[in-house]
CHARMM-style PDB file with segment names, atoms N, HN, CA, C and O in Angstrom:
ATOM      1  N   UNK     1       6.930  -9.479 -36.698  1.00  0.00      PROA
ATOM      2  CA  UNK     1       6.891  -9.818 -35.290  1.00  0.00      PROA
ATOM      3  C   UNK     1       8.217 -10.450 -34.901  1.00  0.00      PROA
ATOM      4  O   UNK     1       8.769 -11.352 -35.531  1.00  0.00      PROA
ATOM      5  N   UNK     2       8.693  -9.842 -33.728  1.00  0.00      PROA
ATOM      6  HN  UNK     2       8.245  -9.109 -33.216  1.00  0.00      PROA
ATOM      7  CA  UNK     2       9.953 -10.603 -33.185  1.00  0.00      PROA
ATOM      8  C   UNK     2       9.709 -11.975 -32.950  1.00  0.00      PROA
ATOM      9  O   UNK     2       8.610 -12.450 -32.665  1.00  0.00      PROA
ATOM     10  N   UNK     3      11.116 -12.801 -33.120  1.00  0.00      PROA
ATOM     11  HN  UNK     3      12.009 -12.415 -33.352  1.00  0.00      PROA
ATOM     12  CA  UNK     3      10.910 -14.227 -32.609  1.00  0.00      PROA
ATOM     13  C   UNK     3      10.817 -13.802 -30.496  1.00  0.00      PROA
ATOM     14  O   UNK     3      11.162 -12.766 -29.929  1.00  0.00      PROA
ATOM     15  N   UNK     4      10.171 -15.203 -29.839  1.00  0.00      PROA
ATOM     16  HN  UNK     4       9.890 -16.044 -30.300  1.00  0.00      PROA
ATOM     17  CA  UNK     4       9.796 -14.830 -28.724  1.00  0.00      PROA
ATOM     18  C   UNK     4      11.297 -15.221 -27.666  1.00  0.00      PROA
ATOM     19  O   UNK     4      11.211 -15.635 -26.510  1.00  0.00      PROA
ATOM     20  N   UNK     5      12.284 -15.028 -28.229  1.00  0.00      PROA
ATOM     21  HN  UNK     5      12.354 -14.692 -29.168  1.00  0.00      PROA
ATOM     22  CA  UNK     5      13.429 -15.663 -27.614  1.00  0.00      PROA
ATOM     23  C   UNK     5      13.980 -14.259 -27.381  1.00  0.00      PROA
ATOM     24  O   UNK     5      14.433 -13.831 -26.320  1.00  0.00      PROA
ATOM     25  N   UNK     6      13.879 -13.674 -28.427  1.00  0.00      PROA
ATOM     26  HN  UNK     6      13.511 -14.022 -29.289  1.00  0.00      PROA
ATOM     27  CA  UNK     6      14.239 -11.805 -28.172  1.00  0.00      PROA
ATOM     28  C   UNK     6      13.248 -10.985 -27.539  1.00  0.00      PROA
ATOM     29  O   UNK     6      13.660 -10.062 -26.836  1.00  0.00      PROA
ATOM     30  N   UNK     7      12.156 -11.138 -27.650  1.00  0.00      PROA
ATOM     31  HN  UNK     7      11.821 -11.888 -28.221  1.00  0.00      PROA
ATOM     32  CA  UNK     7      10.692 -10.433 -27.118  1.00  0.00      PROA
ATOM     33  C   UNK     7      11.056 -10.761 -25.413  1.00  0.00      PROA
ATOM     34  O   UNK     7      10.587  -9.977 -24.588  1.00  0.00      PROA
ATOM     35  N   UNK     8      12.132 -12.258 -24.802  1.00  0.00      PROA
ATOM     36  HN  UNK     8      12.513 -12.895 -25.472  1.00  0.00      PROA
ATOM     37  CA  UNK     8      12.007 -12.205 -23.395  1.00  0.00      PROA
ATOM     38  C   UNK     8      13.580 -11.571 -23.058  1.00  0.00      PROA
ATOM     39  O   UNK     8      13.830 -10.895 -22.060  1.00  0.00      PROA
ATOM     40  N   UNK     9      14.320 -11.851 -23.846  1.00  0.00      PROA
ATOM     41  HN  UNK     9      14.118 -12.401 -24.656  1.00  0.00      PROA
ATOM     42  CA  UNK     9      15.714 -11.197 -23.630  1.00  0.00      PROA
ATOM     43  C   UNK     9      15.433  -9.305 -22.954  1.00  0.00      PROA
ATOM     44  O   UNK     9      15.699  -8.722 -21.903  1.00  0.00      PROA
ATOM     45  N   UNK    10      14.843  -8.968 -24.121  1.00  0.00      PROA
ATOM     46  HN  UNK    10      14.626  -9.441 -24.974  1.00  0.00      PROA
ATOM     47  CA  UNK    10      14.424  -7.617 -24.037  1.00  0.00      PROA
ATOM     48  C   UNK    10      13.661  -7.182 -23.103  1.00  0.00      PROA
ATOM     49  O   UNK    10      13.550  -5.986 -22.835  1.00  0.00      PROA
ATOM     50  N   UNK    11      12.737  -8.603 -22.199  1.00  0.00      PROA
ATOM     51  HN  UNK    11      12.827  -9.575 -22.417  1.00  0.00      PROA
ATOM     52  CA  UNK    11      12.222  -8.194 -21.296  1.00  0.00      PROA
ATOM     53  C   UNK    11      12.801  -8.581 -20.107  1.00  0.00      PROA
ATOM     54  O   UNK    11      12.182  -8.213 -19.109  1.00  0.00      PROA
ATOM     55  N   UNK    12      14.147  -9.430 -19.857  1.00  0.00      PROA
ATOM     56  HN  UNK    12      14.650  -9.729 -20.668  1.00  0.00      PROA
ATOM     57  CA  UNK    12      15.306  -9.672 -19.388  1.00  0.00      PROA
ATOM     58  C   UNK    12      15.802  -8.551 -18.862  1.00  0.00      PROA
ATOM     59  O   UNK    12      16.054  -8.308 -17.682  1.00  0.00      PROA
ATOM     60  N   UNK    13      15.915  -7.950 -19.712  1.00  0.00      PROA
ATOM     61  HN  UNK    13      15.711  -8.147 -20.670  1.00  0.00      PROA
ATOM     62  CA  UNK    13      17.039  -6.466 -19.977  1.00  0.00      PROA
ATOM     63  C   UNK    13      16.129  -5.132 -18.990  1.00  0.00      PROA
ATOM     64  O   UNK    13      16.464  -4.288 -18.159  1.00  0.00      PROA
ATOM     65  N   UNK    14      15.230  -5.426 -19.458  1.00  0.00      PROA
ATOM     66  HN  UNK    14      14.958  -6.112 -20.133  1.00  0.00      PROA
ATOM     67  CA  UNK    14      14.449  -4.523 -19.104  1.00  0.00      PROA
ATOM     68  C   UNK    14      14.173  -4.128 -17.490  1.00  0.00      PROA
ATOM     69  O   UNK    14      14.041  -3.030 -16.949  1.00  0.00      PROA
ATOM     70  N   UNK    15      14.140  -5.703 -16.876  1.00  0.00      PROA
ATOM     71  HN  UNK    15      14.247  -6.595 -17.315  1.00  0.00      PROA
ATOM     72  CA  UNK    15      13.925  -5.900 -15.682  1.00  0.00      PROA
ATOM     73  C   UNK    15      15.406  -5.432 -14.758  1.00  0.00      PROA
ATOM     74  O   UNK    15      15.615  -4.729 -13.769  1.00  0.00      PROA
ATOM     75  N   UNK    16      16.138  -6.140 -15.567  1.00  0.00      PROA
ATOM     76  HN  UNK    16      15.969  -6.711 -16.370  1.00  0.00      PROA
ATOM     77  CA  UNK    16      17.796  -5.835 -15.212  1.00  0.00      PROA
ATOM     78  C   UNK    16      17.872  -4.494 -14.572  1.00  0.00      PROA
ATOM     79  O   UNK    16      17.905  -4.310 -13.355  1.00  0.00      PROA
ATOM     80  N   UNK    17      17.898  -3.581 -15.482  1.00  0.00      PROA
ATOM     81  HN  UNK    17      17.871  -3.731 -16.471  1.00  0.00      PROA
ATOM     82  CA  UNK    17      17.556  -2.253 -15.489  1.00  0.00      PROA
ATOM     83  C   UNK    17      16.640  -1.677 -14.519  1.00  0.00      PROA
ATOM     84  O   UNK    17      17.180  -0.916 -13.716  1.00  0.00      PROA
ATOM     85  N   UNK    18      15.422  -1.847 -14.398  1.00  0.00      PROA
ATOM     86  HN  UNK    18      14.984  -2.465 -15.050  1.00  0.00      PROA
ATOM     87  CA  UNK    18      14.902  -1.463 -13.434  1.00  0.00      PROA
ATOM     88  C   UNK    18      15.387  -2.058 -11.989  1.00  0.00      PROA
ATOM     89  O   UNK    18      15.336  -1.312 -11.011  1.00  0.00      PROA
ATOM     90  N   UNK    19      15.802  -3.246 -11.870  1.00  0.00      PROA
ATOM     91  HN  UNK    19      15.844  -3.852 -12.665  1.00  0.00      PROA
ATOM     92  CA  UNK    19      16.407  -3.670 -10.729  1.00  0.00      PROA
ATOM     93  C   UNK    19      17.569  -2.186 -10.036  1.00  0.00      PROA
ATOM     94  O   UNK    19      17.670  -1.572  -8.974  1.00  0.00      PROA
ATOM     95  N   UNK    20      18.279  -2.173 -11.458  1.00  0.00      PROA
ATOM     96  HN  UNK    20      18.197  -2.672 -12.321  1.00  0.00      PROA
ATOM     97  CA  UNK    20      19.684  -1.436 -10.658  1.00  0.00      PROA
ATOM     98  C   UNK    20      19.257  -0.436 -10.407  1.00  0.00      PROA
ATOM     99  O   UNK    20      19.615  -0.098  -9.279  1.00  0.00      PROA
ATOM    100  N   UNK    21      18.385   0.563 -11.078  1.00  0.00      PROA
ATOM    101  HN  UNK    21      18.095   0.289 -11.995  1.00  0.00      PROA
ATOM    102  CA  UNK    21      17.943   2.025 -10.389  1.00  0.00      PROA
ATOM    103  C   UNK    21      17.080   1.704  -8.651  1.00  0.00      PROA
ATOM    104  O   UNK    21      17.169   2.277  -7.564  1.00  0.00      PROA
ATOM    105  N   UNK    22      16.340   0.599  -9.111  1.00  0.00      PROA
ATOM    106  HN  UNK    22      16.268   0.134  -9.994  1.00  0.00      PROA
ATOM    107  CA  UNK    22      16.120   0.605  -7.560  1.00  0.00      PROA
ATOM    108  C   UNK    22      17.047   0.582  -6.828  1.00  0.00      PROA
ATOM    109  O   UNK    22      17.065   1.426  -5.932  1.00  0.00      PROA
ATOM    110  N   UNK    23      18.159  -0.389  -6.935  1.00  0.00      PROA
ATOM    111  HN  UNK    23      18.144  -1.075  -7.663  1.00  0.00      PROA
ATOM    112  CA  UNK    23      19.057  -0.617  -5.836  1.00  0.00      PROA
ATOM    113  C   UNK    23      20.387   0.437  -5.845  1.00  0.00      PROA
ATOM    114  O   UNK    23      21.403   0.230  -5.182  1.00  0.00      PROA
ATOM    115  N   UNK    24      20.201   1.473  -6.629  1.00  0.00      PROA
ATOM    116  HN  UNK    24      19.376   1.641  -7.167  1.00  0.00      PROA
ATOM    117  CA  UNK    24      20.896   2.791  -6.567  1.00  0.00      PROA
ATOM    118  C   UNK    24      20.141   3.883  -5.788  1.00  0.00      PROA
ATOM    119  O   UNK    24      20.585   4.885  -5.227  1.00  0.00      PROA
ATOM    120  N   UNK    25      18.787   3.390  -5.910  1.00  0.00      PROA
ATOM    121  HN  UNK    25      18.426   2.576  -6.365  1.00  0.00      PROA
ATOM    122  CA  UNK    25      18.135   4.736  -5.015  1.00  0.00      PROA
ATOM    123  C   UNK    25      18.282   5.005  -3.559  1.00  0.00      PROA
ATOM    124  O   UNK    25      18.253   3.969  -2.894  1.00  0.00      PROA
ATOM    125  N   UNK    26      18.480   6.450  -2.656  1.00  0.00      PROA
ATOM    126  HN  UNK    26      18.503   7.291  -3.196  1.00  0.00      PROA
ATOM    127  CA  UNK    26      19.059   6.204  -1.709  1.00  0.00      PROA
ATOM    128  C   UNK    26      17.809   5.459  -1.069  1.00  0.00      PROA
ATOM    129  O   UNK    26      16.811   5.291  -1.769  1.00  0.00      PROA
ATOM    130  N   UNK    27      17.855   4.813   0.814  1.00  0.00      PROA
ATOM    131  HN  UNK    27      18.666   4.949   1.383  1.00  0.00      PROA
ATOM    132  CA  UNK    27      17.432   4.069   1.282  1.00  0.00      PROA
ATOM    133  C   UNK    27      17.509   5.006   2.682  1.00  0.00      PROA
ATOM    134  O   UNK    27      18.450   5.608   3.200  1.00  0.00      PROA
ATOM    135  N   UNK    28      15.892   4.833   3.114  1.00  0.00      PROA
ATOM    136  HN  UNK    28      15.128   4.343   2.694  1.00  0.00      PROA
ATOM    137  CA  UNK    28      16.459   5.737   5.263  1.00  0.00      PROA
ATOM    138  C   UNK    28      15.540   4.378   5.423  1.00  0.00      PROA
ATOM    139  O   UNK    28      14.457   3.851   5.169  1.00  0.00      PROA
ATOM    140  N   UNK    29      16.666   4.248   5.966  1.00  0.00      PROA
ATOM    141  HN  UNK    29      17.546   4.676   6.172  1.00  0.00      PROA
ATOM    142  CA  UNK    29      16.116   2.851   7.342  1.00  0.00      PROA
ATOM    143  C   UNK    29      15.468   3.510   8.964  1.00  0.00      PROA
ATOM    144  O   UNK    29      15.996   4.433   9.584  1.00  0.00      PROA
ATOM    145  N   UNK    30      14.245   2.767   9.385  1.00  0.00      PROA
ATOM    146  HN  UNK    30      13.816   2.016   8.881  1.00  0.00      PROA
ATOM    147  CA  UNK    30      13.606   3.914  10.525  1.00  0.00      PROA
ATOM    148  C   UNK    30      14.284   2.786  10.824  1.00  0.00      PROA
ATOM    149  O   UNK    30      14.859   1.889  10.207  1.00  0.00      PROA
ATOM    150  N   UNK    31      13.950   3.219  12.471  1.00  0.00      PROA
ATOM    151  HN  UNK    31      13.483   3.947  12.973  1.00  0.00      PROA
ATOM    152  CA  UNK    31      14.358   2.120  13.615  1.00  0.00      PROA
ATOM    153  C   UNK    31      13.417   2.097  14.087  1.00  0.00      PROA
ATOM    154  O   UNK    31      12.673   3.072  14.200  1.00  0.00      PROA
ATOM    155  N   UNK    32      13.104   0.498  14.662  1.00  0.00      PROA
ATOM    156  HN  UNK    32      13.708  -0.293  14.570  1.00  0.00      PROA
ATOM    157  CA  UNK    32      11.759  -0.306  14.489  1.00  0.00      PROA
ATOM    158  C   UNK    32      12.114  -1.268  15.583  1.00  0.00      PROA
ATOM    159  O   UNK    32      13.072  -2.038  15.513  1.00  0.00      PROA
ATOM    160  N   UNK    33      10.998  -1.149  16.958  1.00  0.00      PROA
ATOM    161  HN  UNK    33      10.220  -0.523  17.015  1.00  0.00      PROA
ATOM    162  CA  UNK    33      12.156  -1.839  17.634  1.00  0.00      PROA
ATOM    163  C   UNK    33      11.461  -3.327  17.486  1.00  0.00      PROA
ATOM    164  O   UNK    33      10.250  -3.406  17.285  1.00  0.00      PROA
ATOM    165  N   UNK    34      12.219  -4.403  17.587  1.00  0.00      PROA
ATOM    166  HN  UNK    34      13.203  -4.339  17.751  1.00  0.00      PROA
ATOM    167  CA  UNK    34      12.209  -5.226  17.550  1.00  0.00      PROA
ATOM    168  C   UNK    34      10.910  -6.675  17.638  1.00  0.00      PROA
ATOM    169  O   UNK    34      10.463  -7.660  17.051  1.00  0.00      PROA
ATOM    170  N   UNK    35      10.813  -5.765  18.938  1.00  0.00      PROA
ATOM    171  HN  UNK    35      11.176  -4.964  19.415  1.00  0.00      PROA
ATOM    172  CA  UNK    35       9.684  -6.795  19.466  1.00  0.00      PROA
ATOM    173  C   UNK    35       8.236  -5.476  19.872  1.00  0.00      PROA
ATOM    174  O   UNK    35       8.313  -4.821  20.911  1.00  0.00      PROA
ATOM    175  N   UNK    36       7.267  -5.324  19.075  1.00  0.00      PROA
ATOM    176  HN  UNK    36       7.205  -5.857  18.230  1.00  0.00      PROA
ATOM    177  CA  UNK    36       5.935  -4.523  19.275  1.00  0.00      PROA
ATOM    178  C   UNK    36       5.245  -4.954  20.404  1.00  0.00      PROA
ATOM    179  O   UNK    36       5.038  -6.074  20.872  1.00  0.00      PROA
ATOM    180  N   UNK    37       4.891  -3.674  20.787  1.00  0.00      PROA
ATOM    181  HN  UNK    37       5.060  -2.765  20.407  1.00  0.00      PROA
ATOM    182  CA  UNK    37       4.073  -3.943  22.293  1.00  0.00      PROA
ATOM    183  C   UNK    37       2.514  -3.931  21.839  1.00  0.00      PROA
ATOM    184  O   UNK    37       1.840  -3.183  21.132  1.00  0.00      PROA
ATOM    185  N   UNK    38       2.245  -5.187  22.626  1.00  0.00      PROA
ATOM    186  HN  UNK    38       2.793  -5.795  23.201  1.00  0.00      PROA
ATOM    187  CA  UNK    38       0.539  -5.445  22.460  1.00  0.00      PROA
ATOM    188  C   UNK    38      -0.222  -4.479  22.559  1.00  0.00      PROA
ATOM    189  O   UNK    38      -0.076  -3.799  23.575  1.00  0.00      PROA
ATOM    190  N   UNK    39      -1.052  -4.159  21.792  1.00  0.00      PROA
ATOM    191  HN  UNK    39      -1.171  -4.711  20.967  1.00  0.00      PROA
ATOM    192  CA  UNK    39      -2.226  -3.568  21.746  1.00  0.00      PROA
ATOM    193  C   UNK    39      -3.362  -3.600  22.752  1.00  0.00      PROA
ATOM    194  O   UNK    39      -3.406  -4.729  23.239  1.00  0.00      PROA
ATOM    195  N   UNK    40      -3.915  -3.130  23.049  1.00  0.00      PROA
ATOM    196  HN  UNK    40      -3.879  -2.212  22.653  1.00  0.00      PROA
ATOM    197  CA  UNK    40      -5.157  -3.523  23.952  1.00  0.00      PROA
ATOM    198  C   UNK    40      -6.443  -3.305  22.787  1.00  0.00      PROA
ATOM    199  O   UNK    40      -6.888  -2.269  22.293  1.00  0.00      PROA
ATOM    200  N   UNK    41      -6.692  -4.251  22.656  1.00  0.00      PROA
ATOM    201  HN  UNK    41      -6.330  -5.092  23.058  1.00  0.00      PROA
ATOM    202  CA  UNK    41      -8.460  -4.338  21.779  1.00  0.00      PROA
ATOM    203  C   UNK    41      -9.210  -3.065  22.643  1.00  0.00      PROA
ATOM    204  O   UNK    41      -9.002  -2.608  23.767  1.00  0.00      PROA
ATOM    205  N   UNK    42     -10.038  -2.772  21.728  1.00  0.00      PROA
ATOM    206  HN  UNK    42     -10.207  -3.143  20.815  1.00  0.00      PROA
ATOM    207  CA  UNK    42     -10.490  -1.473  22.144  1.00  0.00      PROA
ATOM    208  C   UNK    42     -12.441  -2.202  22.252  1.00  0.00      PROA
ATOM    209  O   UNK    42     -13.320  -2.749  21.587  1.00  0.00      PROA
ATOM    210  N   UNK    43     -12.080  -1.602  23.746  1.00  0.00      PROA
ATOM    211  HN  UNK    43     -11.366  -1.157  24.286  1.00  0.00      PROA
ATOM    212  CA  UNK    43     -14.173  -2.716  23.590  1.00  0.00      PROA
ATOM    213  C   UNK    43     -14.571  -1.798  22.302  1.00  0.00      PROA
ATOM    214  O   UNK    43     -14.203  -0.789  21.701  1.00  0.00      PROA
ATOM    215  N   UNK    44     -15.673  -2.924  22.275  1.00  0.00      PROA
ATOM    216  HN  UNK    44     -15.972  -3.743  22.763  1.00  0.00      PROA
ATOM    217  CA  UNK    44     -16.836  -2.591  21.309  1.00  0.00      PROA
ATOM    218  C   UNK    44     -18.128  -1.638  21.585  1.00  0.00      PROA
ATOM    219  O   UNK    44     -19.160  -2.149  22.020  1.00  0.00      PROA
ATOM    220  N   UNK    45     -18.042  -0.134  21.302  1.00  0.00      PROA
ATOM    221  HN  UNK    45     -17.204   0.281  20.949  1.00  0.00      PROA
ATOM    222  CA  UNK    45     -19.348   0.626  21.632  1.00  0.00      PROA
ATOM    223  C   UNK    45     -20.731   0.210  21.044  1.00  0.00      PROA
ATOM    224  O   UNK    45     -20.924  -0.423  20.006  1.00  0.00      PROA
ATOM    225  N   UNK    46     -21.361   0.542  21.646  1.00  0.00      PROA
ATOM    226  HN  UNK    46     -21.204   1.056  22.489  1.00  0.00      PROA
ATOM    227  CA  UNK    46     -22.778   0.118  21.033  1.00  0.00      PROA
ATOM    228  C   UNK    46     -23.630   1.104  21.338  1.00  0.00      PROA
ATOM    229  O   UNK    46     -24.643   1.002  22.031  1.00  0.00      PROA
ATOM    230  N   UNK    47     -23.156   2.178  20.749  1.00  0.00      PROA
ATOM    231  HN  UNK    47     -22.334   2.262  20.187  1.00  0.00      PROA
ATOM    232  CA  UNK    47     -24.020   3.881  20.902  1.00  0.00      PROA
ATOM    233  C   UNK    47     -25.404   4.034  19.704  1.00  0.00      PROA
ATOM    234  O   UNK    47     -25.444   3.614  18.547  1.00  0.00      PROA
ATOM    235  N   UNK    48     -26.526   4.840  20.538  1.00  0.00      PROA
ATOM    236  HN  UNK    48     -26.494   5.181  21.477  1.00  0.00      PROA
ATOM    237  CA  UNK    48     -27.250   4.983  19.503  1.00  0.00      PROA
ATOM    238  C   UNK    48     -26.669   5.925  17.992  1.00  0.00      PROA
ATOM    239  O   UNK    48     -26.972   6.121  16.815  1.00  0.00      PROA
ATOM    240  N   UNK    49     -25.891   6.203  18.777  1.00  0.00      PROA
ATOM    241  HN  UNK    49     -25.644   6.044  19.733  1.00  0.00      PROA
ATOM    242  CA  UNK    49     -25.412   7.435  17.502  1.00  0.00      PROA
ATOM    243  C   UNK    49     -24.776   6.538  16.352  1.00  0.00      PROA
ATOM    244  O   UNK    49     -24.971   6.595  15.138  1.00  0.00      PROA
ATOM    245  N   UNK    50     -23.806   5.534  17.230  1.00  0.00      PROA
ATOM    246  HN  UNK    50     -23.647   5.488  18.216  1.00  0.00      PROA
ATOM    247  CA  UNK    50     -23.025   4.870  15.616  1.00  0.00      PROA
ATOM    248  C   UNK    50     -24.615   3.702  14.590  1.00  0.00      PROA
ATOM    249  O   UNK    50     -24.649   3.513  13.374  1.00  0.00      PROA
ATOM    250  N   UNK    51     -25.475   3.264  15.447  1.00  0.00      PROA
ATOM    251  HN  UNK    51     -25.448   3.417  16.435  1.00  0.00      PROA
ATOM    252  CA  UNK    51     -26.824   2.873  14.850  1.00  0.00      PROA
ATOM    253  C   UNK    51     -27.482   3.305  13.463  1.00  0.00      PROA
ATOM    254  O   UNK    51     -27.720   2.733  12.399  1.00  0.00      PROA
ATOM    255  N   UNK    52     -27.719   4.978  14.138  1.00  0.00      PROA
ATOM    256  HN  UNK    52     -27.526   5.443  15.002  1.00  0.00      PROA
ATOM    257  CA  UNK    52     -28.274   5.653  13.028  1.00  0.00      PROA
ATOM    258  C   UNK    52     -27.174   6.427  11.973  1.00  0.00      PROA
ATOM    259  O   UNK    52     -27.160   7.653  11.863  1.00  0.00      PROA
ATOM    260  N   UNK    53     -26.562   5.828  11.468  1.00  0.00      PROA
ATOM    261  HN  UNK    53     -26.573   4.832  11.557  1.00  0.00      PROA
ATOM    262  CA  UNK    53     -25.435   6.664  10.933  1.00  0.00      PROA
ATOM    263  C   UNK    53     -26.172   6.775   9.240  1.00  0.00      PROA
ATOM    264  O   UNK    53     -26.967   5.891   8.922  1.00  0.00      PROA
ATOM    265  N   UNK    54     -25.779   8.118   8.038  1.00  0.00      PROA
ATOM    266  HN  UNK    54     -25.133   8.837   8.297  1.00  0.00      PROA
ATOM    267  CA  UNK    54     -26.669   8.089   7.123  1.00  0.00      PROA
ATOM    268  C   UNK    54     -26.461   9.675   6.550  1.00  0.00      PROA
ATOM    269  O   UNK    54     -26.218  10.701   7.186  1.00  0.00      PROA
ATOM    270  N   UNK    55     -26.573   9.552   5.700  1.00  0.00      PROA
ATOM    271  HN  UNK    55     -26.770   8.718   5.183  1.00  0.00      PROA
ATOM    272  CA  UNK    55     -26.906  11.007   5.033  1.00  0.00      PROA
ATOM    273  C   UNK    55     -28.140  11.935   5.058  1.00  0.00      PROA
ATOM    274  O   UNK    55     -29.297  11.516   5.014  1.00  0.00      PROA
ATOM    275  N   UNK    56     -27.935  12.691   5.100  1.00  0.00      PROA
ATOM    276  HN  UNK    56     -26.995  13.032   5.135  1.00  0.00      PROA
ATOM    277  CA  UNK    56     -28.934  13.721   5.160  1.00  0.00      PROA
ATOM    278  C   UNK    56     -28.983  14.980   4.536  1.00  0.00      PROA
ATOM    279  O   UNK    56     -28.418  15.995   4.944  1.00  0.00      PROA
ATOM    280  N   UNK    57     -30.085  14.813   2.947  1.00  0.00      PROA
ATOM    281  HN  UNK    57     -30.544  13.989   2.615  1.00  0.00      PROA
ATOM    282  CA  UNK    57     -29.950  15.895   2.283  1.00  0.00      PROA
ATOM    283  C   UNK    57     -31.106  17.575   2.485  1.00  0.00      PROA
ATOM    284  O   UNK    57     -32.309  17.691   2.247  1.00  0.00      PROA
ATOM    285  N   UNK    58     -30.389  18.332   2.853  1.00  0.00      PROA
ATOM    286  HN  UNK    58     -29.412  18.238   3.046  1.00  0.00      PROA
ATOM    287  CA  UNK    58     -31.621  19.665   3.044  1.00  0.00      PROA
ATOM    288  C   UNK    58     -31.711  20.531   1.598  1.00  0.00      PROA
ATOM    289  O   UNK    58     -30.741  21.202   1.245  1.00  0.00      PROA
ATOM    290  N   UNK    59     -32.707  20.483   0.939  1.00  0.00      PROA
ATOM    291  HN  UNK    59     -33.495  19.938   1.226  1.00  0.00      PROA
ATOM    292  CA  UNK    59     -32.797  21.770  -0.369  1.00  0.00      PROA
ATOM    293  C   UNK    59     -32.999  22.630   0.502  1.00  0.00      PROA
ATOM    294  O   UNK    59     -33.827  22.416   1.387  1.00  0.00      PROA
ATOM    295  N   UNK    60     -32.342  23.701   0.448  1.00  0.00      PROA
ATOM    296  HN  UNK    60     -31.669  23.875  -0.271  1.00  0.00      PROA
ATOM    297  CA  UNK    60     -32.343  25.244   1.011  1.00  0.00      PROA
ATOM    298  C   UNK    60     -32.541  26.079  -0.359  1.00  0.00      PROA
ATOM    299  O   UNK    60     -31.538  26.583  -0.865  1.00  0.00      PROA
ATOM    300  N   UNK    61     -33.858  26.250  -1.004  1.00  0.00      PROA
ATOM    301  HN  UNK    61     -34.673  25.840  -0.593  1.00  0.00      PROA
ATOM    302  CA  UNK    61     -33.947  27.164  -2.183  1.00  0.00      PROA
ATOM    303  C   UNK    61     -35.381  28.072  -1.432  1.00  0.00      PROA
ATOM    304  OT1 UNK    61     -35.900  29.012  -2.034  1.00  0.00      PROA
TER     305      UNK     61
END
């Protein structure tokens, strides 16, 4: 078993590494504007249909 001083080096290294491929990979920046426009809450329906909601199995043999 490695001593644990190399077991974190190696996991040092490791991270290192994955850092730089990320920050080599290319990058598309969207444009996002700044300030988001409010939403309007959407009322709340209260239909019989969303009530009974459910599966329904037919054997057709």
């Amino acid at each position: 078993m490695l001593p644990p001083f190399i077991i974190d080096q190696i996991r040092r290294r490791e991270e290192e590494e994955a850092r730089r491929r990320d920050e080599e990979q290319p990058r598309l920046e969207l444009p996002v504007d700044a300030i988001q426009p409010r939403r309007r809450p959407e009322p709340e329906r209260e239909d019989e249909d969303d009530k009974e909601r459910g599966v329904i199995i037919l054997d057709l043999v």
